[in-house]
C-alpha positions in Angstrom: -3.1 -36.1 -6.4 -5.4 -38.0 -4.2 -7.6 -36.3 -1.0 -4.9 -38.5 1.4 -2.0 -36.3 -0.6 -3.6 -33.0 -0.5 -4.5 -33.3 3.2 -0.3 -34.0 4.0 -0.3 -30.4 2.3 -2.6 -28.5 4.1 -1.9 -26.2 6.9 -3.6 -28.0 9.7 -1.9 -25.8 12.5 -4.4 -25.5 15.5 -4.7 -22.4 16.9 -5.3 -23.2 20.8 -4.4 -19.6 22.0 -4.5 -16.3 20.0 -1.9 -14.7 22.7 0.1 -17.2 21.7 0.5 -16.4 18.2 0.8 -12.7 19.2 3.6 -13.4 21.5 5.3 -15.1 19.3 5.0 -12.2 16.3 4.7 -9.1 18.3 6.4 -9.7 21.7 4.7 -10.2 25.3 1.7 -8.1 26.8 3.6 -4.5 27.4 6.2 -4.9 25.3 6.7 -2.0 22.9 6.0 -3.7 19.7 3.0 -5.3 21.3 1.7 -2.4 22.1 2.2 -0.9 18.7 0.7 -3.1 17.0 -2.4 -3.0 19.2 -2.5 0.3 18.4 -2.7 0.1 14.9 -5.0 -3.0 15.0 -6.8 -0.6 17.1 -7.0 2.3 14.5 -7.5 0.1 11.7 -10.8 -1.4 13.2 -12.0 1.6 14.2 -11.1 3.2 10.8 -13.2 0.3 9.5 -16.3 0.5 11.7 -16.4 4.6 10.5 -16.0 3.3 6.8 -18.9 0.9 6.9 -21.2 3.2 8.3 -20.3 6.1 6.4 -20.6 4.0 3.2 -24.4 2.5 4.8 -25.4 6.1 5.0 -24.4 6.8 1.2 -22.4 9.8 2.2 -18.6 10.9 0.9 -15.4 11.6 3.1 -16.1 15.3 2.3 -19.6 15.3 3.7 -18.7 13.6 7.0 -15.8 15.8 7.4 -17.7 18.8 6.4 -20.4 17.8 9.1 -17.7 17.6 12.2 -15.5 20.5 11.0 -12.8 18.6 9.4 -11.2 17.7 5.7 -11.6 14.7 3.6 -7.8 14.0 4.1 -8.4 13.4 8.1 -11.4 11.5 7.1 -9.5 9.5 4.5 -6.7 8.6 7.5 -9.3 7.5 10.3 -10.5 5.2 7.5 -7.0 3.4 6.5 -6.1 3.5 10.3 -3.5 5.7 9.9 -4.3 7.8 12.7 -6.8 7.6 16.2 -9.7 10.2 16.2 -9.9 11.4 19.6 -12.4 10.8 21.9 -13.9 13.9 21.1 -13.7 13.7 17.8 -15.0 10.0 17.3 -18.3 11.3 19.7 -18.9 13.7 16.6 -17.9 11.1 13.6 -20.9 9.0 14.8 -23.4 11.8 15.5 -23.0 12.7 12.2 -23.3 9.4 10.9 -26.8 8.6 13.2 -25.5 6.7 15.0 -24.9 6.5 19.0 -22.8 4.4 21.3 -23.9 3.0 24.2 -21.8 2.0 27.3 -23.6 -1.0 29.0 -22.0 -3.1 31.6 -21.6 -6.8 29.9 -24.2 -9.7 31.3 -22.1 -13.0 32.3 
């Protein structure tokens, strides 16, 4: 098979507007499966972001939920995005891990 040939059978689609590929798999903007599955993108990131550092710091799921009053099992779920730490909860995950989070108003 030439370049010509393999190019016909490439997946050139263009992607001109994310919300459009959303809309199309998960509904319009506040539609209930939209909103689901912002919420789980939403934990799963999060869960990820906690993972990372946690794993940079070289500590286990047992230490960082021993250091905010928790089990390994609720630490284990934040990380999979299973399920949304709280506010609260999320405040103490990243003191324990040294880190902080700072709310700054975005420069345009």
């Amino acid at each position: 098979m030439n370049i010509m040939q393999t190019k016909e059978h490439v997946n050139n689609h263009q992607i001109e507007d994310y919300d459009d590929v959303l809309d199309s798999k998960y509904g319009k903007v506040g539609t209930p499966e939209r909103e689901q599955f912002r919420r789980e993108a939403y934990a799963y990131c999060m869960g990820q972001v906690i993972f990372d550092a946690r794993k940079s710091e070289k500590i286990t799921q047992a230490e960082l939920a021993n250091r905010i009053g928790r089990d390994k099992a609720y630490i284990s779920k934040i990380e999979k995005g299973v399920i949304e730490p709280g506010v609260g909860t999320f405040y103490r995950i990243i003191e324990a891990l040294g880190l902080r989070i700072d709310i700054v108003k975005p420069v345009y």
